[in-house]
C-alpha positions as CSV (number, residue, x, y, z in Angstrom):
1,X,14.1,4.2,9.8
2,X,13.5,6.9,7.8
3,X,14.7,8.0,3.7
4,X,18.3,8.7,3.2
5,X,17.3,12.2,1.8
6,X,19.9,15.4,3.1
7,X,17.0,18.6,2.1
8,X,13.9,17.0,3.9
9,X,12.7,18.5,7.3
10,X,11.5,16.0,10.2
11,X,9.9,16.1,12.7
12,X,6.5,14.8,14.7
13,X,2.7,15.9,14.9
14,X,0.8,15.4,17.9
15,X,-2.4,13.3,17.2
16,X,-5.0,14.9,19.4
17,X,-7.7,11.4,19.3
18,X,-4.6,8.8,19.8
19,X,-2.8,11.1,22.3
20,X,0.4,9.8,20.4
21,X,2.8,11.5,17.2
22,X,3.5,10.8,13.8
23,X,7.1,11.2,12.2
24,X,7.1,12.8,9.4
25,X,9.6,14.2,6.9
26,X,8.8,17.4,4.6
27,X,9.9,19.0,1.5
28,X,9.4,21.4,-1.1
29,X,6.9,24.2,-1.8
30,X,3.2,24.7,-3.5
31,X,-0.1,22.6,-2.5
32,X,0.4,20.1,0.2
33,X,1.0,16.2,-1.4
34,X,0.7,13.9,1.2
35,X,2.4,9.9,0.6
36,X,1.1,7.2,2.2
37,X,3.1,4.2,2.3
38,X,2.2,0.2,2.3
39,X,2.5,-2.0,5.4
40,X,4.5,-3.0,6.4
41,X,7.2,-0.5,5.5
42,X,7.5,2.7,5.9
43,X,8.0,6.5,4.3
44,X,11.7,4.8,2.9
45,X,9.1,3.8,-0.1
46,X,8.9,7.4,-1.5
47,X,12.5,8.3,-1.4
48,X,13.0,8.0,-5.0
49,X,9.8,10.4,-6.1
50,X,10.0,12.9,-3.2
51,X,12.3,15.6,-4.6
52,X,10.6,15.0,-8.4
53,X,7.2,16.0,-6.8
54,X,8.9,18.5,-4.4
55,X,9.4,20.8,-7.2
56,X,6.0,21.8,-8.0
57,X,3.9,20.5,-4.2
58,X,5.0,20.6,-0.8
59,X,5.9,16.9,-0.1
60,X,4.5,15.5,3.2
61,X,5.6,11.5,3.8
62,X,4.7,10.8,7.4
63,X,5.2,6.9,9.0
64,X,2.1,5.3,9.4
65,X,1.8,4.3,13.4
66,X,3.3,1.5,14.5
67,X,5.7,2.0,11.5
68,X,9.2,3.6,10.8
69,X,10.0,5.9,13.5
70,X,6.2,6.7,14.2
71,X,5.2,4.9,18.0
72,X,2.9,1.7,17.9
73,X,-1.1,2.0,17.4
74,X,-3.5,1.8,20.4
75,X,-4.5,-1.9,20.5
76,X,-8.4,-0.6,20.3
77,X,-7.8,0.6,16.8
78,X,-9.5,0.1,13.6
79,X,-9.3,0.5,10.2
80,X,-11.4,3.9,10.4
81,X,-8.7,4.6,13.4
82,X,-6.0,5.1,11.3
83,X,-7.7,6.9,8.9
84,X,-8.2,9.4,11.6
85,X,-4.8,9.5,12.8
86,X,-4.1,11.4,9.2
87,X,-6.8,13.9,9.7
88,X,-5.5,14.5,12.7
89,X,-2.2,14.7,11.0
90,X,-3.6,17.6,9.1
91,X,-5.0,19.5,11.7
92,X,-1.6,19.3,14.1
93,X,0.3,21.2,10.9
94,X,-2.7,23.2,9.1
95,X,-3.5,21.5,6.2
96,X,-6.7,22.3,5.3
97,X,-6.8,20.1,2.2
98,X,-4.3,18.0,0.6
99,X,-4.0,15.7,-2.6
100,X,-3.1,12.1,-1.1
101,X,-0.4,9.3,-3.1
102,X,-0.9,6.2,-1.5
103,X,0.4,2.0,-2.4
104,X,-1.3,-0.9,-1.3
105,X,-2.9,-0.2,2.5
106,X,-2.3,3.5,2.0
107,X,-4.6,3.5,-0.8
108,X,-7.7,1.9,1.2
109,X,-6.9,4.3,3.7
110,X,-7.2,7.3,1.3
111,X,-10.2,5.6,-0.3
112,X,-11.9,6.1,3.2
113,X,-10.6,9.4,4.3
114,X,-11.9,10.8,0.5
115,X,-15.3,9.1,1.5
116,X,-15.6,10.2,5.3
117,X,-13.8,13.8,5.0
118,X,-14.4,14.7,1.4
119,X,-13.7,18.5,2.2
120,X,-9.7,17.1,3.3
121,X,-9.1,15.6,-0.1
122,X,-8.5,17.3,-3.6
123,X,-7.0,14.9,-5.7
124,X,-6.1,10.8,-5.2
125,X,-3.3,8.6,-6.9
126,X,-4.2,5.3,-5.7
127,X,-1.1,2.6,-5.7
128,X,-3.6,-0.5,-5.9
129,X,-7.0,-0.4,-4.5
130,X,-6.8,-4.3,-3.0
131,X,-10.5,-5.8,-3.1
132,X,-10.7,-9.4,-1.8
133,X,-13.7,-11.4,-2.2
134,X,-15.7,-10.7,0.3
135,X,-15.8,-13.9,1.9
136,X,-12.0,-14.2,1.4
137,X,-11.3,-11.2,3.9
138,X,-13.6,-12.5,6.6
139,X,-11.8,-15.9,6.5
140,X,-9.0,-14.2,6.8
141,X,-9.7,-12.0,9.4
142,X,-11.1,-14.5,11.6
143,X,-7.7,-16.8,11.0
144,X,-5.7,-13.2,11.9
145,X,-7.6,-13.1,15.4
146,X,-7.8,-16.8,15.8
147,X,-3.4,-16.7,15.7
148,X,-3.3,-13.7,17.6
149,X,-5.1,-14.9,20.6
150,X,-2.9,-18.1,20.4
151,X,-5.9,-19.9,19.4
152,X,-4.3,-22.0,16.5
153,X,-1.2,-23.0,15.4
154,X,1.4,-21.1,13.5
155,X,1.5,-21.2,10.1
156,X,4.7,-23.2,8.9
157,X,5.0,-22.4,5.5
158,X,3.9,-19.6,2.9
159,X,2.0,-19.5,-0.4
160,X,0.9,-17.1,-2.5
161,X,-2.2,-15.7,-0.6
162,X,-1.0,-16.5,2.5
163,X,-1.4,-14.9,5.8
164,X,2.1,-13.1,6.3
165,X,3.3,-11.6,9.9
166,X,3.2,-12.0,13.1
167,X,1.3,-15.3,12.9
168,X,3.5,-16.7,10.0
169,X,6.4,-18.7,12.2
170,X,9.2,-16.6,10.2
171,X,9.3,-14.3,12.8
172,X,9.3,-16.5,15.6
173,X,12.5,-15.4,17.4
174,X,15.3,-18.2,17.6
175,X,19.2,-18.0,19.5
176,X,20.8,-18.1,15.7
177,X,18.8,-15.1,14.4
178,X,17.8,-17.4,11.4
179,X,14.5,-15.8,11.9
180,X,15.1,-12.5,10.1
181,X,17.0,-14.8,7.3
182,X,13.7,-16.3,6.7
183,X,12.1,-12.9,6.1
184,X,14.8,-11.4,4.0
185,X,13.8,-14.5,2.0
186,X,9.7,-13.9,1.7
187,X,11.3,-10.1,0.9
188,X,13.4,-11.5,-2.1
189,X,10.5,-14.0,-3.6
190,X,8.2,-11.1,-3.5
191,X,10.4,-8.8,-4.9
192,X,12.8,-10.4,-7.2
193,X,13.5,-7.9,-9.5
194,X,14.2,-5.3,-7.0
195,X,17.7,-4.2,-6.1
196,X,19.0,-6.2,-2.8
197,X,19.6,-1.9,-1.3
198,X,15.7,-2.2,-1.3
199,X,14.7,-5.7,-0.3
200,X,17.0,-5.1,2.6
201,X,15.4,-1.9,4.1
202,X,12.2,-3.5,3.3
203,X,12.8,-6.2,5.8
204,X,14.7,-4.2,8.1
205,X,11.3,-2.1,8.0
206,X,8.9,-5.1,8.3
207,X,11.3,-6.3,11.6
208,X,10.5,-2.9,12.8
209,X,7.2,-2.9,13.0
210,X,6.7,-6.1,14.4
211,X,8.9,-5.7,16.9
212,X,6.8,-2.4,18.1
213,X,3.9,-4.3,18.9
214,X,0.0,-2.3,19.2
215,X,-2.1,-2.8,16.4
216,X,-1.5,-4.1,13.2
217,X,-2.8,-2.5,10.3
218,X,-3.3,-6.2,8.7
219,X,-5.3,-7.1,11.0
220,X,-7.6,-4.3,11.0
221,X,-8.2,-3.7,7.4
222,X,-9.2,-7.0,7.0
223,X,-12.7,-5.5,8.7
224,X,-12.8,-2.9,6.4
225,X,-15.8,-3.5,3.8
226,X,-13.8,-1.3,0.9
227,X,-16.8,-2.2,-1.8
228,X,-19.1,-0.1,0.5
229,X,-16.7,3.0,0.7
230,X,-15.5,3.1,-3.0
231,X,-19.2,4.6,-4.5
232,X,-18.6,7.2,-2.4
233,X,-14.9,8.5,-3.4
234,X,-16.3,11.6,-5.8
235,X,-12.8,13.2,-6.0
236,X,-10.7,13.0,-8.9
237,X,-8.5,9.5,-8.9
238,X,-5.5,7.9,-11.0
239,X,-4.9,4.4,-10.2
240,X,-1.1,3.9,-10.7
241,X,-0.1,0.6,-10.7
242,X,3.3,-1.3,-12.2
243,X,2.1,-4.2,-14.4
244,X,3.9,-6.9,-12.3
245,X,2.3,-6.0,-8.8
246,X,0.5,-8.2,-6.5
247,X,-3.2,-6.6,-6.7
248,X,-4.5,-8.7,-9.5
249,X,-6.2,-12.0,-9.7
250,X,-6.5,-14.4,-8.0
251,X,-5.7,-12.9,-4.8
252,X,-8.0,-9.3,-5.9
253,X,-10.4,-8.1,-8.2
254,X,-8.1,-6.3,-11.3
255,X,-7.7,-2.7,-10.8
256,X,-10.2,-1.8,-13.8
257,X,-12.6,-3.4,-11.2
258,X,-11.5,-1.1,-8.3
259,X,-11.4,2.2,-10.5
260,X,-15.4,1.1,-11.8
261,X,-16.6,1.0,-8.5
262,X,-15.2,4.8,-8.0
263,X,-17.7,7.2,-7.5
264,X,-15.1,9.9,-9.3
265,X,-16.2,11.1,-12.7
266,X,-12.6,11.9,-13.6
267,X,-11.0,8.2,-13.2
268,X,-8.1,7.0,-14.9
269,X,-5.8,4.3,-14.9
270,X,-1.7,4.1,-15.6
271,X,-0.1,1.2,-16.0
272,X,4.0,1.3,-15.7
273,X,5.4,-1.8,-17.5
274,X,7.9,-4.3,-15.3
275,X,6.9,-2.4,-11.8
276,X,6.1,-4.6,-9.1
277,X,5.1,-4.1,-5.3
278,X,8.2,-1.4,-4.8
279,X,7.1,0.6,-8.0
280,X,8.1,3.7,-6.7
281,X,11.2,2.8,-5.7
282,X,12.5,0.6,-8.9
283,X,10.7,3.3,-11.2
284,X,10.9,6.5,-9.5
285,X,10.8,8.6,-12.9
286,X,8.0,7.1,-14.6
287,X,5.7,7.4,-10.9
288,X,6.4,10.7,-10.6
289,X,6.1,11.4,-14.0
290,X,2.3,10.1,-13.8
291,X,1.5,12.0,-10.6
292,X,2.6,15.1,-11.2
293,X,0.9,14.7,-15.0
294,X,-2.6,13.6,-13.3
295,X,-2.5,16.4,-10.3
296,X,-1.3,19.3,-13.5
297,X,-4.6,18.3,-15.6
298,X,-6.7,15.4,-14.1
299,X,-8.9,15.7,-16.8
300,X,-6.9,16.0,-19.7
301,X,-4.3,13.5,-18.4
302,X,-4.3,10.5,-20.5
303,X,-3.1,7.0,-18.8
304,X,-3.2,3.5,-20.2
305,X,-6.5,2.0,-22.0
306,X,-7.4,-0.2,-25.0
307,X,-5.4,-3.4,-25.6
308,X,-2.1,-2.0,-23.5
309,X,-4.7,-2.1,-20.3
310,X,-6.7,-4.8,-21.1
311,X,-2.9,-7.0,-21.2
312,X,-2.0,-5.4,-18.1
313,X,-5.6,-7.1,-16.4
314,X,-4.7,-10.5,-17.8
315,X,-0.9,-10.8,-16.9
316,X,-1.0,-12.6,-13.7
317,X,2.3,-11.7,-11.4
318,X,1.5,-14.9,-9.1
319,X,-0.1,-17.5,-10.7
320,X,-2.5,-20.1,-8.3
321,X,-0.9,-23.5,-9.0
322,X,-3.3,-25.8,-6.9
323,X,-5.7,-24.8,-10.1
324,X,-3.5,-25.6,-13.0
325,X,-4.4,-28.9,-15.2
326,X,-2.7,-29.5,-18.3
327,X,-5.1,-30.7,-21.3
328,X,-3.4,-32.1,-24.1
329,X,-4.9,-30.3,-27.3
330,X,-3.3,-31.1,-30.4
331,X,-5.4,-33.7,-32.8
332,X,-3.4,-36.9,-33.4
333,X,-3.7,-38.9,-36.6
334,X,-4.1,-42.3,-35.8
């Protein structure tokens, strides 16, 4: 699976540490832009920004592995593991130094490449820097490898927070196929909004990988510490996040947290009203307009602040119902 686009070129780099390849599609001219897409999709999520950005930056959008039409990770990877597979990446097609676009997982793994090859990295538009409570991602990393070594039962049903995947039951294989019904449902609640064109090749993506096996990127950046890498990201960084995606309380810390934390002294934050978890595909003018703004001028680039980001902290996009208790308070006359 791959974007629908007619000018890109495609084609694979070896990874010399993984002994595997990367797909990856290309376009445009200028300073190499690297994308790097969420889990568990794939480069699809860029389709809509890619010839915007093309104009101005050579466009690089590569599948993650174990993703689109890249080959499943080595089951001894880790977090840092994939990480490496993009610095490998660069070296198999001579980038030198790139500026990185990233949503969701991508981001954390840009957040650690910045901090572990700073000399690879010029500029960073980060799609939702995801910190969980600390003790949050251990629990959840211990129920991952508890399910994946058969160790517990599946879980049944989903909730907000949830673990999602292989271990969640909807993609249990069963004779009628209702299986991938179930996950083109979880698609639709998380993205509502979204055009069905997109939910679709969302799940068709997320049956993809799955269905590669090797390591899941889940699973291993659950072990990944992110607090302890974000001091030491010095390069300049956007966060650029839709007002209605997932990576707010109470599942993370807000993104004003995440960009604090930055050890960048350029750091600024846009918020794009009504975008969700596929931002970049539902609003494929207003992301691009932001990234190519920030990479022009990152320090005269001016995002969202006062009351308009302050809002955008407070709107919750899932609300945590176990915690909600009406109180009545209007004063009665008796």
């Amino acid at each position: 699976m791959a974007t629908n686009l007619h000018q890109v070129k495609r084609g694979y780099a070896d990874l010399k540490r993984s002994g595997t390849q990367m797909y990856y599609e290309r376009m445009g001219h200028g300073d190499p832009v690297i994308l790097i897409h969420q889990c568990w999709w794939n480069n699809f999520e860029f389709e809509g920004v890619i010839p915007m950005l093309a104009k101005e930056y050579t466009i690089y959008s590569p599948d993650s592995l174990g993703f689109g039409f890249s080959p499943a990770a080595p089951q001894w990877f880790e977090f840092t593991d994939f990480t490496d597979s993009f610095v490998d990446f660069m070296d198999a097609l001579g980038i030198k130094k790139a500026s990185f676009v990233g949503q969701h997982s991508g981001s954390l793994i840009m957040a650690d490449l910045a901090a572990r090859y700073p000399d690879r990295v010029d500029k960073l538009i980060f799609g939702g820097l995801a910190i969980y409570e600390d003790s949050l991602r251990k629990e959840k990393a211990a129920r991952r490898d508890m399910i994946g070594g058969n160790k517990m039962p599946y879980t049944k049903s989903l909730r907000p927070g949830d673990l999602i995947g292989l271990e969640s039951g909807l993609l249990q294989r069963k004779e009628d196929g209702s299986h991938m019904v179930a996950y083109w449902t979880e698609q639709y609640r998380e993205n509502t909004d979204s055009k069905f064109e997109y939910i679709q090749r969302a799940a068709i993506a997320n049956l993809l990988h799955y269905d590669k096996g090797g390591r899941d990127m889940i699973n291993a950046l659950l072990t990944f510490d992110l607090e302890r890498v974000l001091p030491k990201v010095t390069q300049p960084s956007l966060q650029l996040v839709g007002d209605r995606d997932c990576v707010k309380p109470p599942l993370f810390k807000t993104i004003k947290e995440a960009a604090d934390e930055l050890g960048s002294k350029i750091n600024k934050i846009k918020i794009v009203e009504g975008a969700g978890i596929m931002g970049f595909l539902d609003y494929p003018f207003e992301f691009a307009e932001a990234i190519l703004g920030f990479l022009r001028d990152p320090e005269g680039y001016v995002g969202t602040e006062g009351r308009a980001l302050e809002r955008a902290m407070k709107e919750y996009l899932v609300p945590d119902f176990d915690s909600l208790v009406f109180e009545d308070k209007n004063v009665y006359i008796d």
